[in-house]
Backbone as CSV, one residue per row, in Angstrom:
resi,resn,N_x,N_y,N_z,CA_x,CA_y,CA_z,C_x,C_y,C_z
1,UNK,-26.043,-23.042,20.082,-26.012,-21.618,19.745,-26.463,-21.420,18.296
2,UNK,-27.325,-19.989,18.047,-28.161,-20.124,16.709,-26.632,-19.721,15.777
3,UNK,-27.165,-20.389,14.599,-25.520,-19.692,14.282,-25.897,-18.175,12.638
4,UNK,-25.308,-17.132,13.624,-25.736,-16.081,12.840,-24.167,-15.454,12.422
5,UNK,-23.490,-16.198,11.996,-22.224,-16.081,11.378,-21.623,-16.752,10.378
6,UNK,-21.590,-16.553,8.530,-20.920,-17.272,7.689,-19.563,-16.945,7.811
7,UNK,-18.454,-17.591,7.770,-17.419,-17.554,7.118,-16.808,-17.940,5.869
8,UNK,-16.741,-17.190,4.803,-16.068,-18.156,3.850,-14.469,-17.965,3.701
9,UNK,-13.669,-18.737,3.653,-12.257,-18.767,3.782,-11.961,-19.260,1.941
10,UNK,-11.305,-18.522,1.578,-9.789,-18.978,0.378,-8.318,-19.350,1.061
11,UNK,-7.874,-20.548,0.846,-6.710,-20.470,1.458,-5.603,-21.557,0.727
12,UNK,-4.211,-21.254,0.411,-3.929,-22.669,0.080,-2.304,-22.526,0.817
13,UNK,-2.261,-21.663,1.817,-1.194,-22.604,2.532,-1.495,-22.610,4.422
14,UNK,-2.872,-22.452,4.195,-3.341,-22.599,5.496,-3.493,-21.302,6.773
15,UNK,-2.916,-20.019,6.197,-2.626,-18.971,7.406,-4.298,-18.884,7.223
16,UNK,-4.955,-18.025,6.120,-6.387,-17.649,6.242,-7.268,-18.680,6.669
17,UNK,-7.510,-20.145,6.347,-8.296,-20.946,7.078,-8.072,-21.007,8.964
18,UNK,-6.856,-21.020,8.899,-6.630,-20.752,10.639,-6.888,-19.963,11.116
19,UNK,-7.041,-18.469,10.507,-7.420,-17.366,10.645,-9.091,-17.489,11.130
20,UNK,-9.481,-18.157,10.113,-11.018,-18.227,10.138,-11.604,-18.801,11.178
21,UNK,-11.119,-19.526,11.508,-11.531,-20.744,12.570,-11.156,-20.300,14.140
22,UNK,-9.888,-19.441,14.189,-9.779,-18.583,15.442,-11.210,-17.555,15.696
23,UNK,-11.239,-16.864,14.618,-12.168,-16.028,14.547,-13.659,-16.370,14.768
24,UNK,-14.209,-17.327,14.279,-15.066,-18.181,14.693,-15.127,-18.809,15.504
25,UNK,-14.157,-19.320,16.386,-13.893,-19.719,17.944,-14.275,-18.475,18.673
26,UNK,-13.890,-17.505,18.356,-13.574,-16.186,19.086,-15.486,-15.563,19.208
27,UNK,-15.807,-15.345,17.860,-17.516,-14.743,18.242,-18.575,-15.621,18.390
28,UNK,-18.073,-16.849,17.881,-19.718,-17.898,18.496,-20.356,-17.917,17.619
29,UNK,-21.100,-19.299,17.373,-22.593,-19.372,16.673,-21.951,-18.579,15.188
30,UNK,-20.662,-19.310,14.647,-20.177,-18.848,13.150,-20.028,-20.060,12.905
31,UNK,-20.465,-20.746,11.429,-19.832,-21.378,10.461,-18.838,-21.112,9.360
32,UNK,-17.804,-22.496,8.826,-17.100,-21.414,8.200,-17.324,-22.573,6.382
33,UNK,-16.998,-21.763,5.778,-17.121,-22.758,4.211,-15.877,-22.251,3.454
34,UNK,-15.514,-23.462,2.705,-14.469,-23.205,1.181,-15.107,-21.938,0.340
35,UNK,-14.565,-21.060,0.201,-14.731,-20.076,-0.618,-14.934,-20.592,-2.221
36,UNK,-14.287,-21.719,-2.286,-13.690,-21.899,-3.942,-15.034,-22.826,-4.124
37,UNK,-15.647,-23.426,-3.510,-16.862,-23.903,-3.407,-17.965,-22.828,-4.320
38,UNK,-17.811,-21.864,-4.743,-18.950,-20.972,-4.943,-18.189,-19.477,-5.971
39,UNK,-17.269,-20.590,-6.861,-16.886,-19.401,-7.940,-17.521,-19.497,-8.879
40,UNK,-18.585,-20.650,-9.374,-19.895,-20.704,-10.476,-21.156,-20.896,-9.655
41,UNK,-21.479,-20.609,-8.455,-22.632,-20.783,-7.773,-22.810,-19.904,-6.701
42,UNK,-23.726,-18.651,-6.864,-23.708,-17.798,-5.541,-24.029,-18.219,-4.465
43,UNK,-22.906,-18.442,-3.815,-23.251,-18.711,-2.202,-24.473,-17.965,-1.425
44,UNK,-24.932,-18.473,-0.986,-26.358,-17.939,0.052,-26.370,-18.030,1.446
45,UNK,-25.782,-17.222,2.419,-25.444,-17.483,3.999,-26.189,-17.694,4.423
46,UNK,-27.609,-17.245,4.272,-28.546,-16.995,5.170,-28.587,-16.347,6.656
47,UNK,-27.150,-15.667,6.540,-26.915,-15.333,8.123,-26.931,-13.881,8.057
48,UNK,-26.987,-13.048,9.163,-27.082,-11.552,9.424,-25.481,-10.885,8.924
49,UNK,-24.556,-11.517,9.142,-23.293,-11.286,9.481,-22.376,-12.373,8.177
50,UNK,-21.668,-11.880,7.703,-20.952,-12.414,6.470,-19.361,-11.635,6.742
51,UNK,-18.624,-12.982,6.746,-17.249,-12.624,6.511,-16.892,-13.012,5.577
52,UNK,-15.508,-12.825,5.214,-14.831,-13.534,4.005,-13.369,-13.358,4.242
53,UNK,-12.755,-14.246,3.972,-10.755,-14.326,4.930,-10.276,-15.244,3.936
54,UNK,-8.735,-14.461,3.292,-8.472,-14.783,2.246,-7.159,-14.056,2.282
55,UNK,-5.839,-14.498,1.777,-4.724,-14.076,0.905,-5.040,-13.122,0.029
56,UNK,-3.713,-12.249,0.059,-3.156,-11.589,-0.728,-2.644,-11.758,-2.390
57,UNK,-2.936,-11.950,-3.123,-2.052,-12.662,-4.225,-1.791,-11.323,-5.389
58,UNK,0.096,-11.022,-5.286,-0.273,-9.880,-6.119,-0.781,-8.468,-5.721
59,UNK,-0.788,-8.402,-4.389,-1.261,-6.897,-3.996,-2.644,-6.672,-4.283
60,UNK,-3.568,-8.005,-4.294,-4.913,-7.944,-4.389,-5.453,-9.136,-3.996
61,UNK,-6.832,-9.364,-4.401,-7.773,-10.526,-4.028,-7.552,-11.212,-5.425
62,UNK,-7.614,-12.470,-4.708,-7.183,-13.128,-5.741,-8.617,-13.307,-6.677
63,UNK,-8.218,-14.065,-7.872,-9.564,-14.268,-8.764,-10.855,-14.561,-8.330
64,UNK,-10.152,-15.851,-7.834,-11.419,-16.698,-7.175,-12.363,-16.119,-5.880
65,UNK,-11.789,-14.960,-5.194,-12.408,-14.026,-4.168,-13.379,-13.259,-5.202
66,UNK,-12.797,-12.999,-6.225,-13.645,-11.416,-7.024,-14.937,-12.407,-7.965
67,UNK,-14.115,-13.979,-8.212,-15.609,-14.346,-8.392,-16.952,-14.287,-7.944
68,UNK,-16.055,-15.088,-6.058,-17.441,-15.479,-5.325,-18.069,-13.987,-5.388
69,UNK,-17.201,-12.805,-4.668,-18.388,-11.321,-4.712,-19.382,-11.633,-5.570
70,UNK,-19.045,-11.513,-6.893,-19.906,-11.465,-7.652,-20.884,-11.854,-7.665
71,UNK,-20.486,-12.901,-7.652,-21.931,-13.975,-7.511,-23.085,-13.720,-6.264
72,UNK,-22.546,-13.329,-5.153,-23.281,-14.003,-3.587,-24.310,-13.233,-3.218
73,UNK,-25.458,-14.066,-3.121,-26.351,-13.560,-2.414,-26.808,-12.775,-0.896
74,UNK,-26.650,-11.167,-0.883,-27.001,-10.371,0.525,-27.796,-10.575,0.791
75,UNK,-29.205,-11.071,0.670,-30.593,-10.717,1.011,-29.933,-11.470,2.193
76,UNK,-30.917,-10.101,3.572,-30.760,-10.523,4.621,-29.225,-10.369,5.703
77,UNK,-28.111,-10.118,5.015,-27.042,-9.643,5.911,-27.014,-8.301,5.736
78,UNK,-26.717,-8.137,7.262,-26.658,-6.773,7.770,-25.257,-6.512,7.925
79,UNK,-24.459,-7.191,8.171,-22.518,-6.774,8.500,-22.077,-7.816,7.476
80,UNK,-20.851,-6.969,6.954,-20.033,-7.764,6.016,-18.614,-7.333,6.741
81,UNK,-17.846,-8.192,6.659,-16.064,-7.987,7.426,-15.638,-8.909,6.106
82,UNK,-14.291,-8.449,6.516,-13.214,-9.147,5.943,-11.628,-9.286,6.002
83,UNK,-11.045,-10.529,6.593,-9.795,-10.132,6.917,-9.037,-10.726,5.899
84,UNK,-8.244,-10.004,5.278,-6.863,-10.805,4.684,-5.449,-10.743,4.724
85,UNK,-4.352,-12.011,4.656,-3.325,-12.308,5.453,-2.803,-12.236,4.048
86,UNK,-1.481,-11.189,4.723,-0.441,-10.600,3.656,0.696,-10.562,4.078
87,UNK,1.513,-11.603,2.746,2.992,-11.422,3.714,4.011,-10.275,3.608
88,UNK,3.559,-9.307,2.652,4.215,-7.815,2.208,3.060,-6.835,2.915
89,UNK,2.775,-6.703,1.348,1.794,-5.555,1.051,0.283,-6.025,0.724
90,UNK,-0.588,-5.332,1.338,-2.014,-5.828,1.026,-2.571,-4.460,-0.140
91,UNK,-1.553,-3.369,-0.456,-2.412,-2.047,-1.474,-3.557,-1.681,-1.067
92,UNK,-4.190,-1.757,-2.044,-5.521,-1.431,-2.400,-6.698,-2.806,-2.052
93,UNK,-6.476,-3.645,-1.260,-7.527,-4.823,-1.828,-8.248,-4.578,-0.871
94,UNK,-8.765,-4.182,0.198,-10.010,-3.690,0.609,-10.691,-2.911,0.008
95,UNK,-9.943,-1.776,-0.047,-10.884,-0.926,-0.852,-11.572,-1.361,-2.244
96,UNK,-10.743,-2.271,-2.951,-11.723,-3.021,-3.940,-12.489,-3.790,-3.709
97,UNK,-12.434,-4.685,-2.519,-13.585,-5.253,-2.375,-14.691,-4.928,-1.382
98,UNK,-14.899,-3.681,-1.347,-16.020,-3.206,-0.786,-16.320,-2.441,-1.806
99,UNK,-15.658,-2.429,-3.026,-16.729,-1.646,-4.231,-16.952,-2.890,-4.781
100,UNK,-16.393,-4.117,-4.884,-17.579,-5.202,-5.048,-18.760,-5.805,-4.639
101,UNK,-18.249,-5.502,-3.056,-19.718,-5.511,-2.574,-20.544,-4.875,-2.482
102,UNK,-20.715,-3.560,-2.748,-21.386,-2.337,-2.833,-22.004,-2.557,-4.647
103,UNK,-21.212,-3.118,-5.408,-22.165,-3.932,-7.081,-23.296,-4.758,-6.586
104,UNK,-22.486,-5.368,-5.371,-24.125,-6.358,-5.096,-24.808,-5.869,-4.195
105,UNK,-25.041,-4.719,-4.154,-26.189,-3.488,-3.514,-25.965,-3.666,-1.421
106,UNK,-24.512,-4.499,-1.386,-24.260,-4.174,-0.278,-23.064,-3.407,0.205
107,UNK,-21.853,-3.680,1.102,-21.046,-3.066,1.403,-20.437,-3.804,2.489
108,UNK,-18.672,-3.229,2.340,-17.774,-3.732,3.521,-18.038,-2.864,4.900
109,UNK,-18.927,-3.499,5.699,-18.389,-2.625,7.085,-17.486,-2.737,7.639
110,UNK,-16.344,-3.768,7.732,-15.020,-3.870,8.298,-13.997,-4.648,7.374
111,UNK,-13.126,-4.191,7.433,-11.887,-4.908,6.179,-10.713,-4.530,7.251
112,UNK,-9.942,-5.708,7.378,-8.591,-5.845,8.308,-7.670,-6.504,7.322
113,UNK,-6.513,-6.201,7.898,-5.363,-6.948,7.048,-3.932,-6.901,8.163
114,UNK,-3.700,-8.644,8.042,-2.780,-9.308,9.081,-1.613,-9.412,8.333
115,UNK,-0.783,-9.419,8.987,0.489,-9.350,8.590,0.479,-11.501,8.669
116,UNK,1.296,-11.854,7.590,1.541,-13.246,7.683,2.876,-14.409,7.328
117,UNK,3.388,-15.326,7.374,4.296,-15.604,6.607,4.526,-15.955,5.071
118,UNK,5.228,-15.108,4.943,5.312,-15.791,3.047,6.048,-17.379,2.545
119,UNK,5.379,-17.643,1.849,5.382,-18.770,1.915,6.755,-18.715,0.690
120,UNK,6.810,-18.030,-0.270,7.468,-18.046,-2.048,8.679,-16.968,-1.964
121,UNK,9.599,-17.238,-2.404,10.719,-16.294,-2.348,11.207,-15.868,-4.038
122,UNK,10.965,-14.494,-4.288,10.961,-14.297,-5.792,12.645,-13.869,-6.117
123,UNK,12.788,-13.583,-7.153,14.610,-13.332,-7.306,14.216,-12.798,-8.503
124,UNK,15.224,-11.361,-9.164,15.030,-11.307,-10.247,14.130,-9.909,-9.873
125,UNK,14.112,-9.913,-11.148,13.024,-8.712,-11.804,11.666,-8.401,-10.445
126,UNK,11.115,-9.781,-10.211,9.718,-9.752,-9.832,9.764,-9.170,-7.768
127,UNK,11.593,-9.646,-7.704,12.046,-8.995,-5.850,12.069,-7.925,-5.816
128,UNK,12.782,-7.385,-7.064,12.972,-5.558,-6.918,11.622,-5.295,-6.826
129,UNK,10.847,-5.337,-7.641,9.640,-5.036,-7.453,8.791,-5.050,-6.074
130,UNK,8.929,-5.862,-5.350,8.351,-6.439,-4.156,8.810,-5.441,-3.379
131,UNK,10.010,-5.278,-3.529,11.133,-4.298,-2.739,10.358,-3.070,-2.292
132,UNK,10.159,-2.808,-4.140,10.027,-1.645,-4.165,8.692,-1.271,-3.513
133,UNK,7.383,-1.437,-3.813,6.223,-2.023,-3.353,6.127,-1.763,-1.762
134,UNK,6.814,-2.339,-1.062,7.017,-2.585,0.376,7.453,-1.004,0.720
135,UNK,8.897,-0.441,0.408,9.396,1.167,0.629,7.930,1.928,0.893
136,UNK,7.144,1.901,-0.378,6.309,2.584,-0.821,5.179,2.343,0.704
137,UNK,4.878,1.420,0.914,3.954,1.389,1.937,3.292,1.477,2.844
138,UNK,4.803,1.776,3.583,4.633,2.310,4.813,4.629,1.298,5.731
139,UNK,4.436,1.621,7.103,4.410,0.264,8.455,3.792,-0.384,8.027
140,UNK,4.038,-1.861,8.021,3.122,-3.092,8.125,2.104,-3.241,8.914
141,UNK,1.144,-4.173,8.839,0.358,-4.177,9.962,0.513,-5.138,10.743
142,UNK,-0.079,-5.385,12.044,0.079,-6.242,12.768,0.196,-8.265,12.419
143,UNK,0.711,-8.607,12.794,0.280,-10.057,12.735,-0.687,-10.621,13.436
144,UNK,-0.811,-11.719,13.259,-2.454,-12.573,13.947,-2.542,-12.635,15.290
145,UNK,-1.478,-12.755,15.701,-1.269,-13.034,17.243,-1.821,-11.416,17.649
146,UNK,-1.020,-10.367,17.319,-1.084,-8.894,17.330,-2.905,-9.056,17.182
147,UNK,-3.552,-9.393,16.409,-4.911,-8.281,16.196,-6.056,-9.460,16.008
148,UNK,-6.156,-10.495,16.179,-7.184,-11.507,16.033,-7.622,-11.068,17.055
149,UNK,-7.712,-10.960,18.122,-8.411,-10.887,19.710,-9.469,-9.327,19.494
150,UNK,-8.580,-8.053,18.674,-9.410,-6.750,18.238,-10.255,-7.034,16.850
151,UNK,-10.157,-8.109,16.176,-11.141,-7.832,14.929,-12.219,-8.965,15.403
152,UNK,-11.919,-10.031,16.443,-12.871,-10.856,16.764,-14.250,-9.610,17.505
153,UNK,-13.291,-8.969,18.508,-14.326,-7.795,19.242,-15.260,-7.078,18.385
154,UNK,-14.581,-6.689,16.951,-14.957,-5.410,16.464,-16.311,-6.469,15.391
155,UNK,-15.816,-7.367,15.261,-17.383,-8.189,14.611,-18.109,-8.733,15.670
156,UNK,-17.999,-8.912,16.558,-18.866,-9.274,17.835,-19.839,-8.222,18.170
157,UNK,-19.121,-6.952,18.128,-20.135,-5.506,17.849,-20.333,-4.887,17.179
158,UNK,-20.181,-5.803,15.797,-20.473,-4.748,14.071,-19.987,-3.471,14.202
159,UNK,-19.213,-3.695,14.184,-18.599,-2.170,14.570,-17.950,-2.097,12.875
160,UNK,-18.265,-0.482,12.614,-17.890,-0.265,11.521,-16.357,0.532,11.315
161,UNK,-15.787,0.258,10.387,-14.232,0.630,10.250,-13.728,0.722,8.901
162,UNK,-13.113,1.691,8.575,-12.813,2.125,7.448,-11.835,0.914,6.760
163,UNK,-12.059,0.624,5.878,-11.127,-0.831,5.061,-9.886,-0.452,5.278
164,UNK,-8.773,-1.142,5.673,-7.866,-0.462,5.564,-6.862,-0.937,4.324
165,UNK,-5.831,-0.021,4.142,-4.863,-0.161,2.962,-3.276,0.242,3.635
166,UNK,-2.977,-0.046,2.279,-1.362,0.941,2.897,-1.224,2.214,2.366
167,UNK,-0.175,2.708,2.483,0.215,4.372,2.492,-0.069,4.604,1.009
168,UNK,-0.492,5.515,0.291,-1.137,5.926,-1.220,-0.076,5.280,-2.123
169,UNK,1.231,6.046,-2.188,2.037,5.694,-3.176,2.150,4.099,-3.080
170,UNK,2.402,3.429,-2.427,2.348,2.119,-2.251,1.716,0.955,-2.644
171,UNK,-0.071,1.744,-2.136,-1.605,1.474,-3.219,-1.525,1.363,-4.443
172,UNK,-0.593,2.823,-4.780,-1.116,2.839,-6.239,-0.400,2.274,-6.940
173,UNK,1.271,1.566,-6.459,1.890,1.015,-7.467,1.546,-0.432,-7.156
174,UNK,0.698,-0.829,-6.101,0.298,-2.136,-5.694,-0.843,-2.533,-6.587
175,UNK,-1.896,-1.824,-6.659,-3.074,-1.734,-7.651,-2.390,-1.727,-9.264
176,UNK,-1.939,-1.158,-9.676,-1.483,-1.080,-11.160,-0.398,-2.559,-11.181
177,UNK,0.677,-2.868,-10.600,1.132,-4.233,-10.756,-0.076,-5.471,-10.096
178,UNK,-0.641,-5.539,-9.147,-2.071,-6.425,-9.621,-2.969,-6.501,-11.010
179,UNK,-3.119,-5.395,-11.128,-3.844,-4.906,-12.596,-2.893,-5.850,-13.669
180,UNK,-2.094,-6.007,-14.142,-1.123,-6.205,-14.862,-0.333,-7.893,-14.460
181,UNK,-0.826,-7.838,-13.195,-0.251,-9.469,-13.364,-1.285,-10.340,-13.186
182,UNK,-2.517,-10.428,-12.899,-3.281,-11.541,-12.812,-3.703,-11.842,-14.212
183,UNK,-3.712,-10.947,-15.030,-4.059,-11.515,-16.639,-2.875,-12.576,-17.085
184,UNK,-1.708,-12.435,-16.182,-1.059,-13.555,-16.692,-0.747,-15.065,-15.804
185,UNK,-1.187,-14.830,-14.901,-1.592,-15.756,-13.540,-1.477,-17.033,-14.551
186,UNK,-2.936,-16.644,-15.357,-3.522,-17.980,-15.745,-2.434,-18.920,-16.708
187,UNK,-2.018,-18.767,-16.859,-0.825,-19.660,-17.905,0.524,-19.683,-17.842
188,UNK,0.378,-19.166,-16.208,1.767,-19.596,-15.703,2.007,-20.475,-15.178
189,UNK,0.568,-21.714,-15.107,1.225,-22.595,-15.073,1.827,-23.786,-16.118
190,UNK,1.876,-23.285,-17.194,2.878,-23.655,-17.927,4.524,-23.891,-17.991
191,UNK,5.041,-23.431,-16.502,6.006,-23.361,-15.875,6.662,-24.470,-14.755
192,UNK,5.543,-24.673,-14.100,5.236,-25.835,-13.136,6.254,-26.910,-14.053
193,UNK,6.564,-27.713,-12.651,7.487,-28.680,-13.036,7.258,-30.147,-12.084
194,UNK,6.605,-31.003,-12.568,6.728,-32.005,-11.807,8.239,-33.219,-11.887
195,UNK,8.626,-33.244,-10.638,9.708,-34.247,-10.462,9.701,-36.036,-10.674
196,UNK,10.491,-36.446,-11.013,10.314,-37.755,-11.038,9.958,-38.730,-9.746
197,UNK,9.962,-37.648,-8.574,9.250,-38.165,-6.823,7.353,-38.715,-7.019
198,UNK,6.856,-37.433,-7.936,5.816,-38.259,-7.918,5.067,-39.213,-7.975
199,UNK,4.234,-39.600,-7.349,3.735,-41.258,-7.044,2.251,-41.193,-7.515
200,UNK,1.766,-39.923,-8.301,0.386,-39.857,-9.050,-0.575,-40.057,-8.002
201,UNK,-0.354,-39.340,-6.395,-1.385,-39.548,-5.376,-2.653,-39.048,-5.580
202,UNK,-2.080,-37.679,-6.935,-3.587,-36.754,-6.910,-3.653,-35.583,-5.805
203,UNK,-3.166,-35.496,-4.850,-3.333,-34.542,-3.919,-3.702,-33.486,-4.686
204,UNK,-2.755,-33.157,-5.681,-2.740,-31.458,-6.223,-4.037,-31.265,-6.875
205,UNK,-4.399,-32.453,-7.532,-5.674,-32.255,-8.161,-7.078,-32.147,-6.842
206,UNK,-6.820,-32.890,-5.884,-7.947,-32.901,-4.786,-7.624,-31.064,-4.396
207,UNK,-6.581,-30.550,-4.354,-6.727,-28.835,-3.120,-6.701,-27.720,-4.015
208,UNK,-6.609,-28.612,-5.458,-6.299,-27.022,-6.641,-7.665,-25.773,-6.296
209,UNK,-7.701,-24.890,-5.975,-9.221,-24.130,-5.755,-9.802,-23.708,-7.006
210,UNK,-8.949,-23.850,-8.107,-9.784,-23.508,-9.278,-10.094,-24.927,-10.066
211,UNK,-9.788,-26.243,-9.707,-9.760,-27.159,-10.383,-8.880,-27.500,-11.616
212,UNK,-8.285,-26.681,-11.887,-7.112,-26.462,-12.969,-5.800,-27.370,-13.077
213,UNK,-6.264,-28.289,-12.631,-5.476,-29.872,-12.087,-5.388,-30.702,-12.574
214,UNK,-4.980,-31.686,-13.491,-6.174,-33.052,-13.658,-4.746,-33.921,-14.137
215,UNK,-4.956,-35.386,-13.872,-4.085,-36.313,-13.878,-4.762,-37.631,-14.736
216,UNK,-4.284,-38.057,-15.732,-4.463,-38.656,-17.091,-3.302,-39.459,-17.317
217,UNK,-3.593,-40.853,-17.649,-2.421,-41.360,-18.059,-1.054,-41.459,-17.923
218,UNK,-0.865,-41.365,-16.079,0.324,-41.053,-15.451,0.664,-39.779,-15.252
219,UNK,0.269,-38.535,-16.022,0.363,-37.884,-16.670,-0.129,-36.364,-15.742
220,UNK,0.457,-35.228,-15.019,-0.060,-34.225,-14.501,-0.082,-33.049,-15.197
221,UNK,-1.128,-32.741,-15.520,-1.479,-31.360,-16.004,-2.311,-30.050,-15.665
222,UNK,-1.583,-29.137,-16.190,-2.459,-27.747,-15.427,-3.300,-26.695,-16.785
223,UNK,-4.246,-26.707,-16.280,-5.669,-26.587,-17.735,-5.265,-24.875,-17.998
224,UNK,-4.682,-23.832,-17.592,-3.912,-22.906,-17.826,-5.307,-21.624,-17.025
225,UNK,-5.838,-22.502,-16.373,-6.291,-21.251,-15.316,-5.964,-20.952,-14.063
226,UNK,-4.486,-21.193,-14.253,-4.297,-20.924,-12.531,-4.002,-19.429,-11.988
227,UNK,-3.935,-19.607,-10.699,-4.256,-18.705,-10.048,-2.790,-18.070,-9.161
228,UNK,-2.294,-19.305,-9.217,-0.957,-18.865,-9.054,-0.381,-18.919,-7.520
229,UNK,-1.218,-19.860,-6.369,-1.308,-19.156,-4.973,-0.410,-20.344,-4.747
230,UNK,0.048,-21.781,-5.063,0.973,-22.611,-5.222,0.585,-23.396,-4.416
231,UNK,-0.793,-23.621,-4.107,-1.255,-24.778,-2.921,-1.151,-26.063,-3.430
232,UNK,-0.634,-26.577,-5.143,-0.306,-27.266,-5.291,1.496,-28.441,-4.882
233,UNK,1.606,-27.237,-5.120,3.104,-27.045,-4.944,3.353,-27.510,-2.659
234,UNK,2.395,-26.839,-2.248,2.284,-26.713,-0.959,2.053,-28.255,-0.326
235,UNK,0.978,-28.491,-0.756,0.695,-29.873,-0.383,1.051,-31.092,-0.935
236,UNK,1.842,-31.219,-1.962,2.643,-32.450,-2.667,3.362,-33.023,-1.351
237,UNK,2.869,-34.266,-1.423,3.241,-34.775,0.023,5.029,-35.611,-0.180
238,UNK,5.086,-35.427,-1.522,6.370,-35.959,-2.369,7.061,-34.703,-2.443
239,UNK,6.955,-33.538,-2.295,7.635,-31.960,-2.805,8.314,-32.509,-4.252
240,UNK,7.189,-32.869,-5.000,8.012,-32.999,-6.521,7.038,-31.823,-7.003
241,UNK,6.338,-31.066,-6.892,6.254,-30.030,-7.851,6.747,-28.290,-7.748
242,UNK,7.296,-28.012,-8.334,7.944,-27.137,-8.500,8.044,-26.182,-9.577
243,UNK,8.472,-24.543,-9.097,8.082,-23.189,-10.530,9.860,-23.274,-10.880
244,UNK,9.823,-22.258,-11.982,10.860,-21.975,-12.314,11.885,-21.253,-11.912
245,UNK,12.832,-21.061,-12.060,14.361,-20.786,-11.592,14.152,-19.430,-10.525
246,UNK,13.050,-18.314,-11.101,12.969,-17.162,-10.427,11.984,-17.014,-9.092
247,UNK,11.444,-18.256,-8.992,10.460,-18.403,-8.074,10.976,-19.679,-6.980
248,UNK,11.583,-19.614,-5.968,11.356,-20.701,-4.838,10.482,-20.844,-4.190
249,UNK,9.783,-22.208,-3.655,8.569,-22.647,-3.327,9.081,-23.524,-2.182
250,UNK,8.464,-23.046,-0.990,9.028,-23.165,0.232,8.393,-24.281,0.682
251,UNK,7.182,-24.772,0.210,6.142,-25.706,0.335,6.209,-26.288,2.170
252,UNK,6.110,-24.509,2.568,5.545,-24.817,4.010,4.585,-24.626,4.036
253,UNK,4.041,-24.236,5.375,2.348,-24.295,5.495,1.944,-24.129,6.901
254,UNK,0.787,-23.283,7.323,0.409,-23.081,8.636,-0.195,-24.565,9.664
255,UNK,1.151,-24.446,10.449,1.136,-25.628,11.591,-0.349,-26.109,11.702
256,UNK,-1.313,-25.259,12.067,-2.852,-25.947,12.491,-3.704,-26.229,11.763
257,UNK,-3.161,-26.547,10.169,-4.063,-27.219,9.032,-2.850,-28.508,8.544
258,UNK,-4.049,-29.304,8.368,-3.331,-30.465,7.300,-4.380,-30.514,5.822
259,UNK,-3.513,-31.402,5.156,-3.960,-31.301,3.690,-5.279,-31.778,3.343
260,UNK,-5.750,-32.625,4.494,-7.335,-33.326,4.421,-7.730,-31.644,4.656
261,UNK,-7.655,-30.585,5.010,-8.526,-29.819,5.338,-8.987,-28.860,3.649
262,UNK,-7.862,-29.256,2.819,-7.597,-28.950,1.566,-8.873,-29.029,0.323
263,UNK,-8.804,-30.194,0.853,-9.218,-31.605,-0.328,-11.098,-30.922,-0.741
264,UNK,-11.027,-30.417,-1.731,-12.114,-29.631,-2.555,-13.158,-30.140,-3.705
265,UNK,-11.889,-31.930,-3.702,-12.730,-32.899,-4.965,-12.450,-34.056,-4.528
């Protein structure tokens, strides 16, 4: 089968790569690629049809999503989709990223958003917030089981559909706390805590998606661009790494990926 379908997936506890790969089971003649593959190099599909399936982080797309936009080459796609898996609130992040793609003189014809499991349990200051966030939003949307079978259809027939979001007030306090926390993403991992379990396998450094990893002289360190999505934390096959007191790290992960599917270096 000719294959007139890119996928690129961001993922680091596995719901959006599974996502991707259903979905690509589902319309045929799709390939799918690491997203994080192409945050200093514009990806080039060469295909009619361009998706992109990715987490929530923060009530938005995470960094490394707003890179690749930037960068990627349209010449030649005619449909752009995009699904992303949220374990709250998804806000505003469609609608921003179809004004990214509309910078690169194209546009979102379909933007979905799955309801998913959360992986991180916050306490403190950062739950009320979440709390609050969620009130504001309105019904959730479906989960994967719920709507993979209708967004596989609706890209099978380019069918166009308004991006969706949640309820305004919800958006807008979802958009302004995104706004406000990814500038500090990057140097939180200064927080990270490795345990005395570690055995210096490297894993974290092989699935980090920003590369912000690196292991020296026994020694694990994080270069202070992270991103914050905890796929380090996720795949420690030792569960010795760990955030601080206000953040629990559940270091589960979607049943139909393993950590070889990770591995980026």
């Amino acid at each position: 089968m000719e294959t007139e379908t890119t996928i690129y997936y961001y993922s680091a506890t596995g719901n959006s790569l599974a996502y991707a790969r259903a979905i690509a089971r589902e319309i045929g003649g799709a390939r799918i690629e690491a997203l994080a593959r192409y945050r200093t190099t514009p990806a080039r599909p060469g295909t009619p049809k361009v998706g992109v399936v990715f987490p929530i982080i923060a009530w938005g797309p995470p960094r490394t999503v707003k890179e690749f936009v930037s960068l990627i080459d349209l010449t030649g796609v005619r449909y752009v989709f995009a699904v992303t898996s949220c374990g709250g609130t998804a806000a505003g992040t469609m609608p921003r990223l179809r004004k990214a793609f509309r910078a690169r003189g194209g546009d979102l014809q379909a933007g979905f958003i799955v309801r998913s499991p959360y992986y991180m349990s916050m306490q403190g200051k950062q739950a009320e917030l979440i709390r609050r966030v969620e009130r504001l939003s309105g019904r959730p949307f479906g989960t994967a089981a719920e709507r993979l079978s209708e967004i596989s259809q609706t890209i099978r027939e380019e069918r166009r559909i308004r991006p969706e979001r949640n309820a305004i007030l919800g958006t807008m306090l979802g958009n302004y706390s995104h706004d406000k926390a990814v500038p500090m993403f990057t140097s939180l991992d200064a927080r990270y805590k490795v345990a005395p379990a570690c055995t210096g396998c490297g894993t974290c450094v092989r699935v980090c998606p920003r590369g912000n990893i690196s292991r020296d002289s026994g020694v694990t360190a994080w270069h202070h661009d992270c991103e914050f999505c905890g796929a380090c934390a996720t795949w420690c096959p030792q569960r010795a790494i760990g955030f601080d007191r206000n953040v629990a790290m559940t270091r589960e992960h979607n049943g139909a990926v393993s950590v070889r599917d990770f591995y980026l270096r």
